[in-house]
C-alpha positions in Angstrom: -8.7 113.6 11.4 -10.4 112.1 8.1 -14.2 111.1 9.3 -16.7 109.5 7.0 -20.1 111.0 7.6 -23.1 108.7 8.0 -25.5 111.5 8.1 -26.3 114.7 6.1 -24.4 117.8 8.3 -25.0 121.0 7.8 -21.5 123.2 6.9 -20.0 119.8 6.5 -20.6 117.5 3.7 -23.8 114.8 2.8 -24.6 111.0 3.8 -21.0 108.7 2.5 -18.4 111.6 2.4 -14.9 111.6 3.6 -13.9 115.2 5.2 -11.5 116.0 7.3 -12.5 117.6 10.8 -10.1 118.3 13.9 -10.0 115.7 16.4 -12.2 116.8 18.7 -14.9 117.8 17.1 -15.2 114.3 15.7 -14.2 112.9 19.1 -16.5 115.0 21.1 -19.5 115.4 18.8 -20.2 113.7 15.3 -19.1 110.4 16.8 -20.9 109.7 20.1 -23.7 111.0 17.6 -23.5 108.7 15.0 -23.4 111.1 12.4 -19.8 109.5 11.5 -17.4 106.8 12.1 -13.7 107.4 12.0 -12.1 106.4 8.3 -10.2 103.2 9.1 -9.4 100.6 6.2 -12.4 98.2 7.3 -14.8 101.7 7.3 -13.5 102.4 3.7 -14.4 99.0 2.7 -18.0 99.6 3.9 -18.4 103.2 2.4 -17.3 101.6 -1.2 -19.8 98.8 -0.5 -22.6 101.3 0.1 -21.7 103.4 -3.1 -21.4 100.4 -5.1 -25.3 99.5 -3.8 -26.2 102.8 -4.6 -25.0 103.3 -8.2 -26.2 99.9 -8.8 -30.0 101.3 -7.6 -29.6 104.3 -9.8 -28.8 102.1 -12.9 -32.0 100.6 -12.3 -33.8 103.4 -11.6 -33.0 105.0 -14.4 -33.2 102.0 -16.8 -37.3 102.3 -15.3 -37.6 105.5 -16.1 -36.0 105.1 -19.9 -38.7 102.1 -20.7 -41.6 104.3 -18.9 -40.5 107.3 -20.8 -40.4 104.6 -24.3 -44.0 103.3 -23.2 -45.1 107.4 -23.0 -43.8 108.3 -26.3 -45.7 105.9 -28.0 -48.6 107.3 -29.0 -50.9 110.4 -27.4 -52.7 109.3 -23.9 -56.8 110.3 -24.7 -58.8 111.7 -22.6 -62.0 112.9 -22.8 -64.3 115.7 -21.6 -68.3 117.1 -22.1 -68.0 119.6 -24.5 -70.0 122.6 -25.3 -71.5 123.7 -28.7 -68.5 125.4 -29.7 -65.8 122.3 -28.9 -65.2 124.2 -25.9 -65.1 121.8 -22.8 -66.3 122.8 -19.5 -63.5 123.4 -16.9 -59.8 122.6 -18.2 -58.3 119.5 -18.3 -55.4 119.1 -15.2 -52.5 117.4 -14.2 -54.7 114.8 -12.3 -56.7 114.3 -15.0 -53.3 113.4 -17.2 -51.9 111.1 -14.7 -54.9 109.3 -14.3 -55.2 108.6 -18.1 -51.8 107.6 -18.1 -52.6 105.0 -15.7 -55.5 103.9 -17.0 -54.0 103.9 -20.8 -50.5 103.1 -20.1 -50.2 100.9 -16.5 -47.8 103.5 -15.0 -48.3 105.7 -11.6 -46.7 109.0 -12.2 -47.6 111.4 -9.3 -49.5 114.5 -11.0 -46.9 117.0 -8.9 -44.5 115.6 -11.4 -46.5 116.9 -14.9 -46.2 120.4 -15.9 -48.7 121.6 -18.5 -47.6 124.8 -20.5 -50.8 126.2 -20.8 -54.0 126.2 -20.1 -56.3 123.4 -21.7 -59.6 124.5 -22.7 -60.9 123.2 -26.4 -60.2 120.0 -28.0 -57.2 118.7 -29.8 -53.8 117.6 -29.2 -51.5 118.9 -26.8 -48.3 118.5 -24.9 -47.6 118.0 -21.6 -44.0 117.7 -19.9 -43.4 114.9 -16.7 -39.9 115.8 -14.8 -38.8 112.0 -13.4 -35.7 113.8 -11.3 -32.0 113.2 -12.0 -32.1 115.3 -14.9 -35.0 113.1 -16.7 -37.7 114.7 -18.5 -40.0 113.7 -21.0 -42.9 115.3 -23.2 -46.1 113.0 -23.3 -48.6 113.8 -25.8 -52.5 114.0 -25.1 -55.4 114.6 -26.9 -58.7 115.7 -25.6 -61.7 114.5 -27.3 -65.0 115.1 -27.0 -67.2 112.3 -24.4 
């Protein structure tokens, strides 16, 4: 019996798949569950409505994340820090500290879990920090840390 699954289960398939189960294991469990509905012409119609909604959401989403990635790449994000003598800042400069300057600088929230630094940030200058937006999206924003 062809099923189309309404809910992510396990050693079956994910949310809007078509599989084929025996009768009653779809009878018996995944339907009095509503974790599927049976695949009937009218059910079909739905599923392609739902996966025409969500492509359309991912074409947006991504056409976001291509203008915030532009905005990013415009120039380096500054942020500053108290120095020492030596051009040596105190403490290193962190993810949070890069996200907030992007909000500040840029107008765009981008959670610090989601900014990768390569090393360790310690002394002024420029460096390069990389910002993973998901879906195979990533982008290198520049920063430079200057002296307060």
């Amino acid at each position: 019996m062809d099923i189309i699954l309404i809910k992510d289960v396990d050693n079956l398939g994910g949310v809007n798949e078509v599989v084929k189960v025996k009768n009653g294991y779809a009878r018996n469990f995944l339907i009095p569950r509503k974790l599927a509905v049976e695949c009937s012409p009218s059910n079909m119609k739905q599923l392609e409505e739902r996966l025409k909604q969500v492509r359309k959401k991912e074409e947006l989403m991504l056409a976001e994340i291509n203008s915030v990635i532009a905005k990013l790449n415009e120039g380096p994000v500054k942020i500053s820090a108290k120095t020492g003598t030596s051009g040596k800042i105190f403490g290193s400069i962190t993810a949070l500290q890069i996200s907030r300057a992007i909000r500040e600088q840029r107008g765009y929230e981008i959670d610090r879990r989601k900014i990768t630094m390569p090393e360790e940030v310690k002394e002024l200058g420029t460096y390069k920090a990389s910002i993973d937006f998901g879906n195979g999206k990533h982008a290198d924003v520049e920063f430079e840390l200057v002296a307060e």
